[in-house]
C-alpha positions, 0 to 999 in steps of 0.5 A: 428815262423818258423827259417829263411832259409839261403840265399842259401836254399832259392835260391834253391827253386826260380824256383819251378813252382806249378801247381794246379786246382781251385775247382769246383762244378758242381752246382757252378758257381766258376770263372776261371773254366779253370785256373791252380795257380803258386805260387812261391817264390823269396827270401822267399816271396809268389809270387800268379798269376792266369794263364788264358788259351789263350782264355781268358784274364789275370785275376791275375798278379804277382807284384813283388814290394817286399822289400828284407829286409821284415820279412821272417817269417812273409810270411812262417807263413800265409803260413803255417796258410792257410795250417794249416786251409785247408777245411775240405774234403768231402769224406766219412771217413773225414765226419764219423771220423768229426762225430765220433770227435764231438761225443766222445769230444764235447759231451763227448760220446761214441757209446752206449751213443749217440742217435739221439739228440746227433747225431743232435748235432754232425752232426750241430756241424760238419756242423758249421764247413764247415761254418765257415770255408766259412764265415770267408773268405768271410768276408776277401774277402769282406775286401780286395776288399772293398765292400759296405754292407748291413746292414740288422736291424730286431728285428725278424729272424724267421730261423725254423731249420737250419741243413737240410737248411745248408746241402743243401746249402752245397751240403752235404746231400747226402754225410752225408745221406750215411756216417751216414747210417753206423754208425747207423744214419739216416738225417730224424730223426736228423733233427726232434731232432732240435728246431726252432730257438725262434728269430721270431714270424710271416712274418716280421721275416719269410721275414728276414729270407729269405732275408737273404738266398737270399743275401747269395745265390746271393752272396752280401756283407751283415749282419743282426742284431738282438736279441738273446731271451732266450725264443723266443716270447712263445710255445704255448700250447692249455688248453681246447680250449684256448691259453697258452702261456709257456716259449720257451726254445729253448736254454735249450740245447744251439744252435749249430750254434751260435759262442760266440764272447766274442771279441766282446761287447758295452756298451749301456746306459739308464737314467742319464743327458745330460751336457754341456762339452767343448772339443778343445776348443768348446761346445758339449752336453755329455750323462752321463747315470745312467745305463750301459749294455753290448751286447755280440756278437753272430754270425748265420752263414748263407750259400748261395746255391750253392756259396762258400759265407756265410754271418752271422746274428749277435745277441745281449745279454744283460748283466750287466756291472758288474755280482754280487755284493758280497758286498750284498751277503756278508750281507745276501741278496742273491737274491739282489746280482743277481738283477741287472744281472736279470734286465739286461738280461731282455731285451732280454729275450723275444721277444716283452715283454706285453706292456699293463703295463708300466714296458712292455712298458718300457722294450720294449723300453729298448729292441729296444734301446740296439738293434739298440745301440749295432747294430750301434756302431758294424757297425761304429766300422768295418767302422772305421778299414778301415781308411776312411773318415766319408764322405765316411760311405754311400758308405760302409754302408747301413742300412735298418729298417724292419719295425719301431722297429729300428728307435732309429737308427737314433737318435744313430747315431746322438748322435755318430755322434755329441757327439763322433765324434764332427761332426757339425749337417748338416754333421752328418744328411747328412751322416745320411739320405743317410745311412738308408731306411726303409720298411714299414709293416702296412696300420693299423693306430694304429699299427704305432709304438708310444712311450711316450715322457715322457718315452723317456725323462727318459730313453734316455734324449740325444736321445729326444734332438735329435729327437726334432731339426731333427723335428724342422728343418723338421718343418722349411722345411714343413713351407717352402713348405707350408707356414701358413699351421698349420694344415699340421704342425701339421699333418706331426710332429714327435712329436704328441702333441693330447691325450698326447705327443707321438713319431711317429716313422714311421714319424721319419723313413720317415724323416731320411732315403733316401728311404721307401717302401712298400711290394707290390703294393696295400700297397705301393699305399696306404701308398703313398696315405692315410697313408703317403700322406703328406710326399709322396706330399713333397718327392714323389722321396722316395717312392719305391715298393719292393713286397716281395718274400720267398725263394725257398730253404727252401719253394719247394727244402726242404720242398717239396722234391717230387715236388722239384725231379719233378721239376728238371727231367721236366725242366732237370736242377735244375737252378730253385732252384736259378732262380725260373722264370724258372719253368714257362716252366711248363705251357706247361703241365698243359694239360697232363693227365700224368702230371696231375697225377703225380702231383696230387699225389705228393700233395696226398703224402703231405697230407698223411704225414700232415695226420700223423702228425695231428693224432700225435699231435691233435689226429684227423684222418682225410681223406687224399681225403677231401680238405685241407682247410688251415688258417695258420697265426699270429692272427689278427681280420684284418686276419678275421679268424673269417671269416673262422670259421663262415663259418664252422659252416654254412657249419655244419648247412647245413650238419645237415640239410641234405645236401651232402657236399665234405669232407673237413678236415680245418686246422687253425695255429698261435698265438696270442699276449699275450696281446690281448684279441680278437684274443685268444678268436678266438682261443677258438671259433675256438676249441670249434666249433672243438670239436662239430664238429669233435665229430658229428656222423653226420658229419663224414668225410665230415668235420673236424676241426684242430688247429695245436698248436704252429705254426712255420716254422718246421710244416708249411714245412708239412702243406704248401705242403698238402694245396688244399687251403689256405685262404688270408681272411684279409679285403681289405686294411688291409695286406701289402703283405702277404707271405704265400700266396706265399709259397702255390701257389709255392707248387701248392696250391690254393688261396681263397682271397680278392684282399688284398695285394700281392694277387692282384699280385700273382692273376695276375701272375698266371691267375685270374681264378686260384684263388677264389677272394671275398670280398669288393674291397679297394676303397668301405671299408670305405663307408661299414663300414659306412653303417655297423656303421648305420645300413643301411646295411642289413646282409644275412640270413645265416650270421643271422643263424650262429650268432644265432646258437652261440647265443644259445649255440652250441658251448659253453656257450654265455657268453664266446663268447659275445665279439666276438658277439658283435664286429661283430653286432650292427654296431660294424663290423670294418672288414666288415666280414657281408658284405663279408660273402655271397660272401665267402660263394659263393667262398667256393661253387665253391672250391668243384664244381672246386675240383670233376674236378680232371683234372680241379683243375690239371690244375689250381694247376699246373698254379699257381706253374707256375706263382711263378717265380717272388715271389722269394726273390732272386727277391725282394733282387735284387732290393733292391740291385739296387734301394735302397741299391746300393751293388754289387754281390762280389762272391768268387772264393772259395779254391784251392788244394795244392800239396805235392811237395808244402806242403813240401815247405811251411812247411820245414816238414821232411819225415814222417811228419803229412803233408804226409798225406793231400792229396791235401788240398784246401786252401783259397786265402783269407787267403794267408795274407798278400794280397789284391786285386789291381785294379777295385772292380768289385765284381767278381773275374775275374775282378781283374788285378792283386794281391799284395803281399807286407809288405806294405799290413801286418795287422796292428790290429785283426779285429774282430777275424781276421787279416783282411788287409784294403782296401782303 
């Protein structure tokens, strides 16, 4: 601590007047552009105010309410610490000297050591740095103003790298690109040494990625939650045309971007009983579990665009609640004495562990209660730092399942509610339903999640009591409306009592949230509709559209840089980064020639890069002036690759029959569940028909076929910006939304599709006649399969040739691929791939006749670019902020530069102290601690009266790491 100054000295220093200018960026919007800060001191107490300029109104005020007897030392150290933790400054020498730093000390490497993966990790390492620096204070400025925050629980976040997405939320990839160039590095090659994040597998954890960048970028208060898998979900690797899946050790190397809270951790228990304890007086219920495991925090910084805001996702690691036991390692038994830390860390190990046996069954049950366990005590214990009333919980915390995996949510916190609170149960279901929401992500009866009574029972016996009376009460509700209804009872029960007891979670979802919503508009009429009819007919104020969107960051600005740099020159400004419907301007020059052509080249830049990459991974050349056709995507039979690959082979046989086809290069991607027999079996007819034909003298450069293995985020940044077309194929009915859809047509890639999902509205946004439509329309699916299933429906003579072509063993042997064959034929075609084939066979023709009309497909490309405006996540965030969670924007004003005079006032440091050589530091107001903001909670800035400085406002505890003053 700082020696107190005397009376007199002080005195001294009461009329010094600081003078500074609030930073700002030019690709930033930071409040109080204009505005000069004063800071002063009366006695030793920091007095902060705002001056605004006359035209405009007072934004801060000085509030001298200060006790003379306050501790002295106390002010002059969160002085000193704001200074001491000034931003790091941007010029070029502090980037290289940060560089050279995290080189030789973090890594332990000097000059001649260090290569391009130790430059990665020292450029993410000093990159971490910014961000932390930023999310830190923008969880102190969400603290002080009070701010209500989302809560976003996914057990998917599918980030793809972070280094260059971090850069350029910074405004820093310019500025490294130069000072690293000196010390021999080069950004392009640091970014390939990085490692997709193992946290996701396909478009739920994609959008979770995503929309965690838009309420970054959009400045609202918020979280995600997660798991932190130690081997992600698989690496998928191809052995003789088949799928293999190996482990993903993205963490073998750690992860830069991670923080370890050690501070952070909550015991979460499995099995034991359920007793009845009596406690002040009354009788409550008391879980006692068999078995104790601990979540360890970690934090993934998340940067805004262009916002000094950085919002985290934090995840969760298993451990065991005690890590060895020396007793059994004292006897001899050296595996046993590490069992239990094995057990324990498996349950985030994997992503979505094989539940074919009943130990994955298990463990996956396991996984998504330590998730949503951890996750609330988390969430309740931040709550609880505020001293408010439980009542007011809704109003600060929104909670939001994506999809059915966190579901035991709402059975926790019940339990916390009840158990440990000792609430009665209608105020603990009142604050229950008015906190979580939930979005639904399947119309596919059977991929509503389902779990066994039995299993539940064993391992969470207080958890199913719960569950038991939220459905008996919800049962006592549906007698009410429907009275003598058994049927509908039956029906809307949480509880399925047919072909053995089971928990529907998706019902338990609808029943304790306060909103569901579907993902586009055809999705969220057929939940409403078919899958959830009865429970939309007792609550149809629940149900909400919220069409899903990416974020134009990662998926044009990144990913596409040439078409990006376009962009911005066309529409001279580079607002559309952050309001994408800006780029509709591009409309008016879908009919200039020049226009035309420096877009078309731009796509055939793209496509040589994919061209590149395909030679290096697959082997395959492949010809940069054949359409790219492209399937990339989780295999699904409902996803009808299928559908695609049989229309190869039709178009081989007509090319061995002699006919003339464009050259067409198809480019297939994606994995599929270890588990499922099928959709691995698609895989390898895919690779077998590649290999025959890619091998085919006659063929030749009229048609390749390519499978791009272990499909991520990191390749789909190359093969979305090479795409002529992409295929949306899944049967009418089938996909919630989709969102690669969206990606291609922002990159000006055209869509062949059914009027599935968000094709429907992306075809309506962008013109019908830019996109290739097919296919059996939703409302006509059902009579088709029934026609299929009888055999009334009689299949085209092409789709007779390629099924026999199979039959005869020109792609391999037929025993390997009779389970296909024989669930398309028969009257066994559930996905009506018989009946659609004609047509999108028909669709494919007018792709090459549309493509030889350079100018045309021009024109067509550059309208669907257009007409992406609303498929931005930034979009989709907004209203769910609105409608569904009920935040605001709390944007901060970012740092502020001190001067000299101020750091020698501040610091009492003598002439030739360490502080001459800080050149204007920024430092954050948050961090001027003690201070809260007064007033209204407008979440900008500008719109707070006054600040308040005052003992009355002294952090009383460390709040997660930080000394956080509450506001109540």
């Amino acid at each position: 601590m700082m020696e107190k100054q005397p009376k007199s000295e002080q005195n001294a220093k009461e009329n010094v007047d600081l003078e500074r200018h609030v930073l700002r960026k030019s690709t930033s919007a930071t409040a109080l552009p204009n505005s000069k800060l004063k800071s002063s001191r009366d006695g030793s107490i920091p007095k902060i105010s705002v001056a605004s300029p006359k035209t405009q109104k007072p934004t801060f005020k000085v509030i001298e309410d200060v006790n003379e007897n306050e501790d002295v030392d106390e002010k002059n150290l969160a002085m000193l610490w704001a200074l001491l933790a000034s931003y790091l400054p941007e010029d070029k020498f502090t980037l290289q000297r940060e560089f050279v730093r995290h080189v030789e000390y973090n890594l332990a490497q000097t000059r001649t050591e260090a290569n391009n993966f130790s430059g990665f990790e020292a450029l993410a390492l000093c990159t971490k740095d910014r961000l932390i620096e930023r999310w830190k204070d923008t969880m102190l400025y969400f603290k002080q103003n009070g701010v209500k925050q989302v809560n976003y629980l996914s057990l998917e976040f599918l980030l793809g790298r972070s280094l260059q997405n971090s850069l350029v939320a910074l405004g820093l990839t310019g500025k490294y690109a130069d000072a690293l160039k000196e010390l021999g590095f080069y950004l392009e090659d640091l970014y390939d040494e990085e490692h997709d994040a193992g946290l996701g597998n396909g478009g739920l954890g994609r959008l979770a990625a995503c929309f965690m960048d838009s309420l970054a970028t959009m400045d609202y208060p918020a979280c995600g939650y997660g798991l932190r898998y130690t081997y992600g979900m698989f690496y998928q690797d191809l052995q003789d045309g088949e799928q293999v899946e190996l482990p993903d050790y993205w963490l073998n190397y750690g992860s830069p971007w991670e923080i370890e809270r050690l501070d952070i951790s909550h015991s979460v228990g499995f099995g034991g009983v359920v007793e009845e304890e009596i406690v002040n007086g009354e009788k409550h219920l008391v879980w006692h579990p068999a078995e104790k495991i601990v979540g360890i925090a970690y934090d993934y910084p998340i940067p805004g665009f262009s916002t000094f805001n950085t919002i985290n996702i934090r995840l969760w690691s298993s451990k065991p609640s005690d890590e060895f036991d020396l007793t059994s390692f004292n006897k001899g038994d050296y595996l046993g004495s590490i069992e239990e830390k094995q057990r324990c860390e498996n349950i985030t190990n994997v992503l979505y562990p094989n539940d074919n046996t009943t130990q994955g069954k298990e463990l996956r049950l396991k996984q998504q209660y330590f998730f949503v366990s951890a996750t609330l005590q988390d969430i309740i214990s931040q709550f609880k730092d505020t001293g408010r009333d439980f009542s007011e919980f809704p109003k600060m915390h929104a909670i939001q399942l994506n999809d059915t995996h966190p579901t035991l949510g709402i059975p926790e916190l019940m339990r916390i509610l009840l158990d440990e609170e000792h609430m009665s149960w209608e105020r603990a279901w009142d604050i229950t339903t008015k906190t979580f929401s939930y979005t639904n992500h399947t119309v596919l009866p059977e991929a509503l999640e389902r779990w066994s009574v039995e299993m539940v029972e064993r391992l969470l016996p207080r958890h199913i009591r719960i569950i038991y009376d939220i459905n008996e009460r919800f049962l006592q509700l549906v007698e009410k409306r429907w009275p003598g209804d058994i049927d509908r009872r039956r029906s809307l029960s949480i509880i399925d009592e047919s072909g053995g007891r089971t928990i529907r979670m998706a019902y338990l979802a609808i029943v304790g949230s306060h909103t569901i919503n579907g993902v586009a508009a055809l999705h969220s009429d057929l939940i409403k509709d078919v899958v959830f009819r009865h429970f939309y007919e007792l609550w149809p104020e629940k149900f909400q559209n919220k069409t899903n969107g990416v974020t134009p960051r990662r998926w044009i600005h990144e990913c596409n840089p040439s078409l990006s740099q376009f962009l911005t020159k066309t529409l001279n400004t580079s607002r559309w980064i952050v309001n994408l419907d800006i780029i509709r301007k591009i409309k008016d020059m879908a009919d200039d020639t020049t226009f035309q052509d420096q877009w078309m080249n731009i796509k055939r830049e793209n496509k040589i890069r994919m061209a590149k990459y395909i030679e290096r991974v697959c082997g395959d050349i492949v010809n940069v002036d054949a359409i790219f056709d492209v399937q990339v995507k989780r295999f699904h039979e409902y996803k009808r690759q299928l559908l695609n690959i049989l229309g190869v082979i039709h178009r081989y046989l007509e090319i061995k029959s002699g006919k003339v086809k464009y050259p067409k290069v198809v480019i297939f991607g994606g994995k599929a569940a270890p588990g499922y027999y099928m959709a691995k079996l698609i895989i390898k007819l895919i690779n077998a028909v590649a290999k025959v034909i890619n091998n085919d003298p006659i063929v030749g450069n009229m048609l390749k076929v390519v499978f791009i293995p272990n499909y991520c985020v990191s390749n789909a940044e190359i093969i979305i910006p090479s795409s002529d077309i992409s295929e949306h194929i899944s049967t009418a009915g089938t996909e919630a939304s989709g969102t690669s859809n969206m990606k291609f047509a922002m990159n000006g890639g055209l869509i062949i599709g059914t009027l599935d999902g968000a094709n429907i509205e992306i075809r309506d946004a962008i013109g019908h006649e830019n996109m290739f439509i097919f296919g059996a329309l939703t409302p006509d699916v059902e009579r088709i399969k029934k026609e299929i299933h009888q055999g009334t429906f009689v299949p085209d003579r092409r789709w007779i040739q390629v099924i026999t072509a199979i039959k005869e063993g020109m792609f391999g042997p037929l025993q390997d691929f009779q389970p296909i064959i024989d669930s398309i034929t028969g009257g066994n075609d559930h996905y009506i791939l018989s009946y659609d084939f004609p047509s999108y066979l028909e669709a494919q023709q007018q792709i090459d006749l549309a493509y030889q009309n350079r100018s045309k497909w021009a024109k067509m490309s550059i309208l669907a670019s257009a007409g992406c405006g609303m498929f931005s996540s930034d979009r989709t965030i907004k209203e769910y902020a609105e409608s569904i969670w009920h935040i605001q924007q709390c944007r901060r004003p970012g740092p502020m530069p001190i001067s000299t005079e101020e750091i020698k006032t501040i610091t009492k440091s003598p002439v030739g102290s360490p502080f001459d050589s800080l050149n204007n530091p920024m430092i954050s107001m948050e961090r001027l601690s003690p201070m809260t903001p007064t007033g209204s909670r407008n979440p900008h800035p500008s719109s707070h009266p006054s600040l308040r400085v005052g003992q009355d406002n002294v952090p009383k505890q460390t709040v997660k790491g930080f000394n956080v003053p509450s506001s109540k």
